[in-house]
DOBA-430137 format. One record per residue (C-alpha): x negated, y, z negated; residue in three letters. Coordinates in steps of 0.001 Angstrom, whole numbers, plus 524288, in hexadecimal, padded with zeros to 5 digits. Example, Ala and Ser with C-alpha at 12.3 -4.5 7.8 and 13.67 -1.06 7.14 Angstrom:
2
+-------+-------+-------+------+
:     x :     y :     z : rest :
+-------+-------+-------+------+
: 7CFF4 : 7EE6C : 7E188 :  ALA :
: 7CA9A : 7FBDC : 7E41C :  SER :
+-------+-------+-------+------+
This chain:
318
+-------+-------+-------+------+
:     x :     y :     z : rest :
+-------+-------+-------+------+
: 4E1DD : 754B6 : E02A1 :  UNK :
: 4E614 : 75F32 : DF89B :  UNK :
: 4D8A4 : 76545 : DF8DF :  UNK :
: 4DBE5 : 767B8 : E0936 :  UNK :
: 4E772 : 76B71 : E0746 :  UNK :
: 4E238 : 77595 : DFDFD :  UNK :
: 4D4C8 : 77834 : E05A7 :  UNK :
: 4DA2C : 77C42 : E11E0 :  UNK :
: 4E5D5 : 7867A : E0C44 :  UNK :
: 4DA23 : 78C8F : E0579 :  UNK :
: 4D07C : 78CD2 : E0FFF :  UNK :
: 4DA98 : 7923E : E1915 :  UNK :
: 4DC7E : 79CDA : E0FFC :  UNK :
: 4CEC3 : 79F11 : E0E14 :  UNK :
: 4CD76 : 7A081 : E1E03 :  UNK :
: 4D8E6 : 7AAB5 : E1F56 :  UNK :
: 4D5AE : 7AF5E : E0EC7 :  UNK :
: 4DA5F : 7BE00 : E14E4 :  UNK :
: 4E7AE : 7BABB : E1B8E :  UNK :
: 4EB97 : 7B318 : E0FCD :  UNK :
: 4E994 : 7BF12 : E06BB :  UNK :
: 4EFC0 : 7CA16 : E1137 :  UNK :
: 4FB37 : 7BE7B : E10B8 :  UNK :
: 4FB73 : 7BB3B : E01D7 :  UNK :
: 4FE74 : 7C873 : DFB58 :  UNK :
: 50B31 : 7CAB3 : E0531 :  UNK :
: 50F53 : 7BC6D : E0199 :  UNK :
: 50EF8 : 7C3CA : DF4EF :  UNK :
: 51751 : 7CE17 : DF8D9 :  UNK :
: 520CD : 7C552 : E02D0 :  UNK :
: 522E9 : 7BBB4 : DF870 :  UNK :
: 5245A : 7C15E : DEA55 :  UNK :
: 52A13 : 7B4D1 : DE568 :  UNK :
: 51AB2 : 7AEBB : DE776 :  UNK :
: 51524 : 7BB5E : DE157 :  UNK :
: 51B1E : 7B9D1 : DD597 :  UNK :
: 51748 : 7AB07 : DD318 :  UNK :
: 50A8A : 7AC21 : DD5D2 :  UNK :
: 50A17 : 7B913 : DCC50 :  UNK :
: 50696 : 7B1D6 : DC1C4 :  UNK :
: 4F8F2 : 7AD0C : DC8E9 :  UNK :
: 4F207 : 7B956 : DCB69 :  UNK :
: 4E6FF : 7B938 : DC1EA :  UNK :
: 4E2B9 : 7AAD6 : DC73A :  UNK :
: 4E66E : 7AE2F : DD51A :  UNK :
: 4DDC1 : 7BD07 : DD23D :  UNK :
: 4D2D1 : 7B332 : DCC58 :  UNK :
: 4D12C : 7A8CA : DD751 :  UNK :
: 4CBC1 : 7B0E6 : DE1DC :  UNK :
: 4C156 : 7B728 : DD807 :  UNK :
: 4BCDF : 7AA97 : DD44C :  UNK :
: 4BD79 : 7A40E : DE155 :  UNK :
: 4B524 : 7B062 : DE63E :  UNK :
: 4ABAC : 7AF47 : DDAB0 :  UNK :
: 4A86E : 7A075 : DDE81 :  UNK :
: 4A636 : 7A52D : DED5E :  UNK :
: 49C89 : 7AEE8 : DEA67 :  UNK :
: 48FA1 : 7AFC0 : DEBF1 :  UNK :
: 488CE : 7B188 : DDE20 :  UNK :
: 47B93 : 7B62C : DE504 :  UNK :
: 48254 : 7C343 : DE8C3 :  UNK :
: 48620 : 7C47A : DDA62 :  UNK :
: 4786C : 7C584 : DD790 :  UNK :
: 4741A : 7CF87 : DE38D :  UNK :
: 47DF4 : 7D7E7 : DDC9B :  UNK :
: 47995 : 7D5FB : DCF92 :  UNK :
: 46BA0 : 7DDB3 : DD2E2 :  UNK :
: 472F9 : 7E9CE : DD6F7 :  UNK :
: 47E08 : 7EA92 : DC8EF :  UNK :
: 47E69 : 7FA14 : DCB38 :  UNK :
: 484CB : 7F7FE : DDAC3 :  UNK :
: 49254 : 7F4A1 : DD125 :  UNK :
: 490DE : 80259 : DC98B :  UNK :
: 493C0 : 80C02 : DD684 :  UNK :
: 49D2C : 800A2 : DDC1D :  UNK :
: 4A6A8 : 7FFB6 : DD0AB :  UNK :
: 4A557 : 80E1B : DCF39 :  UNK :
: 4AA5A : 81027 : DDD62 :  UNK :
: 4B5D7 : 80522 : DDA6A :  UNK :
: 4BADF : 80A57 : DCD61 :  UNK :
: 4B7C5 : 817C1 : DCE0D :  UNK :
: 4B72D : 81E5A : DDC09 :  UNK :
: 4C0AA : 815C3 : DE39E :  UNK :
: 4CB99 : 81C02 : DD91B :  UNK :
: 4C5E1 : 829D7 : DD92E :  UNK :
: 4C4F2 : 82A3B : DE858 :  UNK :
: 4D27B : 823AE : DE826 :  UNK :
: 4DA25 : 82C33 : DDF88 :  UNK :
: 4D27D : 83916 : DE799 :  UNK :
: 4D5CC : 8346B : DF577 :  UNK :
: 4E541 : 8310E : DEF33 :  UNK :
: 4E7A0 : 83D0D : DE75A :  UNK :
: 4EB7D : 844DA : DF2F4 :  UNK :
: 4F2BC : 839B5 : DFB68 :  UNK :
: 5007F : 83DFB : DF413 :  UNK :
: 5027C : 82DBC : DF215 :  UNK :
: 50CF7 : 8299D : DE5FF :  UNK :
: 50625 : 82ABB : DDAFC :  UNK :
: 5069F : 81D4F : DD5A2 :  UNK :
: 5028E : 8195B : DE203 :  UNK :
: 4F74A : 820A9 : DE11A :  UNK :
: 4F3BD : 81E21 : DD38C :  UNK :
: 4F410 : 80F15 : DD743 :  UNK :
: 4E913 : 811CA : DE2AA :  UNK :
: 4DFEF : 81946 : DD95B :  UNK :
: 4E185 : 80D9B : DCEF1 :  UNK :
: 4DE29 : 80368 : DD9C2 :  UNK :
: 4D339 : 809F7 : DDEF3 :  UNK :
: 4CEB3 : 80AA4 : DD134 :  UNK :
: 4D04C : 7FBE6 : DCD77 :  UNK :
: 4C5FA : 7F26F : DCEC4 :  UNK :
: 4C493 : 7E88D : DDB61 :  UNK :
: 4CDB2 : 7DDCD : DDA62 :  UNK :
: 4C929 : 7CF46 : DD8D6 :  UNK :
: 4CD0A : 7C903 : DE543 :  UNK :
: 4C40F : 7D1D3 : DED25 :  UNK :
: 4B913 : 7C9CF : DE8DA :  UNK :
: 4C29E : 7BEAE : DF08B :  UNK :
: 4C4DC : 7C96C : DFC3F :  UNK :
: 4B3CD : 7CBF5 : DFDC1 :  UNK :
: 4B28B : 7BBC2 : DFED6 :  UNK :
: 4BEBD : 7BAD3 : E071C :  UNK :
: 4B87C : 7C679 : E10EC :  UNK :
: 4AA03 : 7C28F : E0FD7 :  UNK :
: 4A601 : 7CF93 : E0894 :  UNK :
: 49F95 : 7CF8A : DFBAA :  UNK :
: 4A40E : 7C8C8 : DF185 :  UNK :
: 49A98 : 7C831 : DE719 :  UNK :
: 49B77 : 7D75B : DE71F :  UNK :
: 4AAD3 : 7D82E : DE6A2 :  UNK :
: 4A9EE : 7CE61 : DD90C :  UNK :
: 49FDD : 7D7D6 : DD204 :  UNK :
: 4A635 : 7E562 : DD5BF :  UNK :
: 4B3D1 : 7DFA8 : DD276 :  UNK :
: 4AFEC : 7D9CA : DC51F :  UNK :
: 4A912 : 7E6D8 : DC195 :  UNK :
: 4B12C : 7EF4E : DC5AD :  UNK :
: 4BDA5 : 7E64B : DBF45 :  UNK :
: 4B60C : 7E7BD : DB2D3 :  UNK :
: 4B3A4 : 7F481 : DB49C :  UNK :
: 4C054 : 7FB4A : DB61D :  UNK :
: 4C7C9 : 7FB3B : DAC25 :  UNK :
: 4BDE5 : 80694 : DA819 :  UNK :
: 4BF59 : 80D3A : DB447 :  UNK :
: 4CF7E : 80C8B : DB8AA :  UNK :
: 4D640 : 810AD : DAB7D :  UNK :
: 4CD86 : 81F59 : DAC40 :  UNK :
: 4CFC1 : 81F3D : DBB89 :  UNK :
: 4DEC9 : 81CB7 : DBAD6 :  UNK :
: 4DF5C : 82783 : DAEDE :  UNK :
: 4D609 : 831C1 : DB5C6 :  UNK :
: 4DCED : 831A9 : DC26A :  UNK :
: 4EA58 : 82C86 : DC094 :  UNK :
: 4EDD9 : 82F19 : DB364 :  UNK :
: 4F0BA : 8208E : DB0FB :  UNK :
: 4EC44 : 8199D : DA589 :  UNK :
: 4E7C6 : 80C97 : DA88C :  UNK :
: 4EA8B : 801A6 : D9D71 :  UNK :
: 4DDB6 : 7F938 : D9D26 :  UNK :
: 4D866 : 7F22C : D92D7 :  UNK :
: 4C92B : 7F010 : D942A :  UNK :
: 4C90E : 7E2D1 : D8B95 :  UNK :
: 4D526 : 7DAED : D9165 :  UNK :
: 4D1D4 : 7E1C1 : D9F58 :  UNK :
: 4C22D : 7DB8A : D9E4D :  UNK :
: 4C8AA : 7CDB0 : D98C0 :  UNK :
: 4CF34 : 7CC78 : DA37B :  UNK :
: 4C695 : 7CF0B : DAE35 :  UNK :
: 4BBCB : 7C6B6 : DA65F :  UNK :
: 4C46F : 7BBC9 : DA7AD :  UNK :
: 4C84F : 7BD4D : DB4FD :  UNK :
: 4BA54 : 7BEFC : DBA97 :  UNK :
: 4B484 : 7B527 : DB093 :  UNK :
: 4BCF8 : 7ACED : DB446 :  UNK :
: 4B9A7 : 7ADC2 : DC252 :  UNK :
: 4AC25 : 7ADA4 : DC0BE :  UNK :
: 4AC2A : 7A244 : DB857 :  UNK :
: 4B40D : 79AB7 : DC341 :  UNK :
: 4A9AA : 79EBB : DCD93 :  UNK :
: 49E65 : 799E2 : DC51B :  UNK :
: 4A4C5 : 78D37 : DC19D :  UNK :
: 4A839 : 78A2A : DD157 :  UNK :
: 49AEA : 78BDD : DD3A4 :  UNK :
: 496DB : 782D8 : DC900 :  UNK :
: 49EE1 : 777C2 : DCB08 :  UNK :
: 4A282 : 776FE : DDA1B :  UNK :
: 49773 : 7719B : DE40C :  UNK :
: 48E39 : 779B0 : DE9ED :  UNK :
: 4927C : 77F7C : DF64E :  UNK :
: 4A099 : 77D95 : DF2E2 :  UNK :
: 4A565 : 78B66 : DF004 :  UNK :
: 49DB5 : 78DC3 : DFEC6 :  UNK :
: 4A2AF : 78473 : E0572 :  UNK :
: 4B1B9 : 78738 : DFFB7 :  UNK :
: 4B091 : 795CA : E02DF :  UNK :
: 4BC57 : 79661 : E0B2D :  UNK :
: 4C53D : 78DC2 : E0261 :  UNK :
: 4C1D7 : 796E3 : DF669 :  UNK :
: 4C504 : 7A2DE : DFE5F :  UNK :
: 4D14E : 79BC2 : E01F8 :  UNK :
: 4D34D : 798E0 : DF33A :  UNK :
: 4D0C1 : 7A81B : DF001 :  UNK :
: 4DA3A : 7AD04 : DFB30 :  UNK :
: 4E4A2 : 7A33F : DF450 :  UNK :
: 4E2BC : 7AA27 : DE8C8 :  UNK :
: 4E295 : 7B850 : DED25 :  UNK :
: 4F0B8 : 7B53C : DF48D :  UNK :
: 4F574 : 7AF32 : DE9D5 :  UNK :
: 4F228 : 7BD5A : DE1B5 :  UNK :
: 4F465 : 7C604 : DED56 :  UNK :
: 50333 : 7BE37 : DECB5 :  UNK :
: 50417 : 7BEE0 : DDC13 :  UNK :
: 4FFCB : 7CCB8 : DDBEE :  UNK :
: 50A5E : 7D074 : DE5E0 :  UNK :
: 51515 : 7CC38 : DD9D5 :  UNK :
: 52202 : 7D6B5 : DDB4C :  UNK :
: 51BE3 : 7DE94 : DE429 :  UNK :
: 525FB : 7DAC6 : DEDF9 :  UNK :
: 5306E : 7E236 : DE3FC :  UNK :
: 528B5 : 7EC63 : DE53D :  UNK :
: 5282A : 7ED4E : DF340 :  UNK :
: 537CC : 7EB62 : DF2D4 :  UNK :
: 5389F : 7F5D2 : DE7B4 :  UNK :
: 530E9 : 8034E : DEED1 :  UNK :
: 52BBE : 7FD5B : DFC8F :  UNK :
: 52781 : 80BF8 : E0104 :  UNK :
: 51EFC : 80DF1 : DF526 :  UNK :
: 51A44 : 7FF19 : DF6D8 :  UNK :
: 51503 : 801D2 : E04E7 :  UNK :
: 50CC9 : 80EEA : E01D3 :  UNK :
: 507C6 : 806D5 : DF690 :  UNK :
: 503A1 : 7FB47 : DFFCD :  UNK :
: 4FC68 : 80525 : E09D8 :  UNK :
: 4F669 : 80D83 : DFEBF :  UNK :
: 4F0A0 : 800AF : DFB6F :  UNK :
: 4EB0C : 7FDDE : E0732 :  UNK :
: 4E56B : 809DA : E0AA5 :  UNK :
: 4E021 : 80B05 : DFCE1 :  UNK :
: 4DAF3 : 7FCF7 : DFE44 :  UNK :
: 4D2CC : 7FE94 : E0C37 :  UNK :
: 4D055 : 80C96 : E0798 :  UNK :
: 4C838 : 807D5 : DFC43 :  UNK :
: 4C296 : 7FC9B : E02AD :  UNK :
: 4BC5C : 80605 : E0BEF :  UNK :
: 4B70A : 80E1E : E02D3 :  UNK :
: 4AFD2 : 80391 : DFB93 :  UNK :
: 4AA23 : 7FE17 : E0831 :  UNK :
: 4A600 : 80A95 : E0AE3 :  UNK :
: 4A12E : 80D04 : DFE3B :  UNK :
: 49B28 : 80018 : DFEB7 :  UNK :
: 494FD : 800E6 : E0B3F :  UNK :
: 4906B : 80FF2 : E0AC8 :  UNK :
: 48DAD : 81324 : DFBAB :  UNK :
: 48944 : 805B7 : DF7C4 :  UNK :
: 482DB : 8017A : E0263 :  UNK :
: 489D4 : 7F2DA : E030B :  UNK :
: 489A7 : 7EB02 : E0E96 :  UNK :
: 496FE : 7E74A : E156B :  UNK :
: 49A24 : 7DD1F : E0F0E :  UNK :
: 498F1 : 7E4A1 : E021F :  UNK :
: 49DDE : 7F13D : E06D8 :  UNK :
: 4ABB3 : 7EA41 : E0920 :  UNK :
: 4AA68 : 7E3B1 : DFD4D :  UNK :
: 4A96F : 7F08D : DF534 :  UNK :
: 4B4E8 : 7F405 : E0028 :  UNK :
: 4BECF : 7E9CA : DFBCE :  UNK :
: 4BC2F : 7EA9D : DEDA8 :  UNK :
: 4BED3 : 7F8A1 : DEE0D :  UNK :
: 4CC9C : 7F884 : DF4D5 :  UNK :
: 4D034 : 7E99E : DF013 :  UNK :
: 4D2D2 : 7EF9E : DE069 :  UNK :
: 4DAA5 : 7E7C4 : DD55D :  UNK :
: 4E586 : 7EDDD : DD3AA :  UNK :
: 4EB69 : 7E355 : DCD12 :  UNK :
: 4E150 : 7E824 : DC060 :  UNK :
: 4E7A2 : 7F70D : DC1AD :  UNK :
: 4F560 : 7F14F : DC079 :  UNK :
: 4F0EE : 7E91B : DB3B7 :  UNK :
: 4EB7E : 7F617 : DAD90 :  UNK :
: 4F61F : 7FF84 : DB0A4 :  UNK :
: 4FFE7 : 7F729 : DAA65 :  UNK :
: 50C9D : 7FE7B : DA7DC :  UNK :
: 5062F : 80B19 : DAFB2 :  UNK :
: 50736 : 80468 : DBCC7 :  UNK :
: 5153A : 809F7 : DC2AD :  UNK :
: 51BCE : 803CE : DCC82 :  UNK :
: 51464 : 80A8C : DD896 :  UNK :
: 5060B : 80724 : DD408 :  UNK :
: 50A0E : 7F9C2 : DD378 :  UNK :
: 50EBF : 7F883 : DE138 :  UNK :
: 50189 : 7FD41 : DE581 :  UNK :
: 4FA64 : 7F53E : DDDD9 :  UNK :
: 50242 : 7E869 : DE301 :  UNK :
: 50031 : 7ED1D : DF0A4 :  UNK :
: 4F4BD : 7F0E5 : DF07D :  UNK :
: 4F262 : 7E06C : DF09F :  UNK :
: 4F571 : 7E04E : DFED3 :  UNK :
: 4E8E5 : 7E7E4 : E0379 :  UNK :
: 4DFBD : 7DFDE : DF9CF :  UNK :
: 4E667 : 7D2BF : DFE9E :  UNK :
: 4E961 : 7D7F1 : E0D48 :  UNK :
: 4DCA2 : 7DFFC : E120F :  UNK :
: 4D3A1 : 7D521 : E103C :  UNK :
: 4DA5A : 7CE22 : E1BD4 :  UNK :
: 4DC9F : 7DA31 : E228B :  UNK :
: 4CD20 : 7DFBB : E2332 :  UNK :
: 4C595 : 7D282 : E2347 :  UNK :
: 4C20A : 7D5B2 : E306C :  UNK :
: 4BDFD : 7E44D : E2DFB :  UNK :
: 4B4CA : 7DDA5 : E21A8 :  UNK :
: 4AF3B : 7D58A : E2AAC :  UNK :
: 4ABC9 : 7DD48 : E3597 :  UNK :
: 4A4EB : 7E759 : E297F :  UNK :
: 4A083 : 7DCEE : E2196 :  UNK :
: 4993A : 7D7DE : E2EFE :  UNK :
: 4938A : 7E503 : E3125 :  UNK :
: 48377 : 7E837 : E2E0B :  UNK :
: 481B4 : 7EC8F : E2144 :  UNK :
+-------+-------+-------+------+
């Protein structure tokens, strides 16, 4: 009895996984009083998706990777170095606030997030590439942002390499360990034949953060709602704008298939901003962190919004 009662909430979710997230991060907004209690949960709620998607995935494509280790070196390149470069040169000119601006260029500069490994499954693209450019280029960036934000903002970034590398070990160890021991103790055929209820677990998760993450936001919607709205349509024109240029980067320079062309796509404009509040500390004003909370709603919302333009692509030759 409890097991339907909790099988069929969860499978539901998992057959609608994109209207639940477009849904859960403006329960976040509607309802502060729920953002606020479920602050506390973020690291699990940040964790469950990535280890969910680790158990789903298919090791063997781990290994067709693993014969070409010097595809990562141009990718990360592209993620941490050009997207900011070509960022901060295409918003130089635009005349936007400057905190405003400054938070774009540090986005674009950050590393992908963790629940796009969750997004790939969720959309069918490919997931075994989303968990090995997001782990490298996570490890990889606190060499990359602190010189970026200095060079072309003037901002010194507060990162320390030892505590910085701790955590993510954990995080990702962690995940990785609860992949491997799924596999090891569940029947065979389980984690296959359970797909749907495990994406339905993951979306549960990601709404859960998409709701957490959205803590006092609300005040600051109340507080400067002009500023707020520039903020939310910079980040969604920053977001698609990015995507496209790593499927198109993907597709054209790289020479991936579709599937892997909108992979590169939504790990370039999906980027965890979360990370650049954490380093910034006291250096994040007011106006950087509006963007940076808004700029949840195209991670959480464009997923639902596209699924049929990655399909139709994804379905094309490659």
């Amino acid at each position: 009895m409890i097991r339907t009662l909790l099988w069929r909430p969860l499978d539901y979710m998992g057959r609608h996984a994109t209207k639940f997230l477009f849904g859960g991060v403006l329960v976040g907004l509607l309802v502060p009083p729920l953002a606020s209690l479920l602050r506390p949960g973020l690291v699990v709620f940040l964790l469950l998706p990535l280890s969910l998607s680790l158990m789903r995935l298919d090791w063997s494509a781990f290994q067709a990777y693993a014969r070409r280790p010097l595809l990562f070196v141009p990718i990360i390149i592209f993620l941490l170095l050009v997207c900011p470069l070509l960022m901060f040169a295409a918003l130089t000119p635009l005349g936007l606030p400057r905190p405003l601006m400054e938070a774009i260029v540090l986005m674009s500069a950050a590393p992908p997030v963790t629940a796009t490994v969750a997004f790939a499954l969720i959309l069918g693209l490919d997931a075994a590439l989303a968990v090995i450019v997001m782990v490298i280029a996570t490890a990889l960036v606190p060499f990359t942002l602190p010189p970026l934000a200095l060079l072309l903002l003037n901002i010194e970034v507060k990162m320390s390499l030892v505590e910085f590398k701790g955590r993510l070990a954990l995080m990702v160890g962690f995940a990785f360990a609860a992949a491997l021991l799924a596999h090891w103790k569940l029947p065979p055929g389980w984690l296959k034949k359970n797909q749907r209820l495990m994406d339905g677990s993951s979306v549960l998760a990601l709404v859960l953060f998409a709701i957490a993450i959205m803590d006092g936001v609300a005040v600051k919607l109340m507080a400067q709602p002009g500023y707020v709205l520039l903020a939310t349509a910079s980040a969604f024109i920053a977001n698609l704008t990015l995507q496209a240029l790593g499927y198109a980067v993907g597709r054209f320079v790289f020479r991936f298939g579709q599937a892997a062309a909108l992979t590169l796509g939504i790990l370039t404009g999906n980027c965890n901003m979360g990370l650049v509040m954490v380093s910034l500390a006291d250096r994040a004003v007011f106006d950087m962190v509006v963007f940076f909370a808004m700029g949840q709603l195209p991670m959480y919302m464009l997923p639902g919004l596209l699924r049929p333009l990655y399909r139709r692509v994804a379905a094309r030759p490659a």
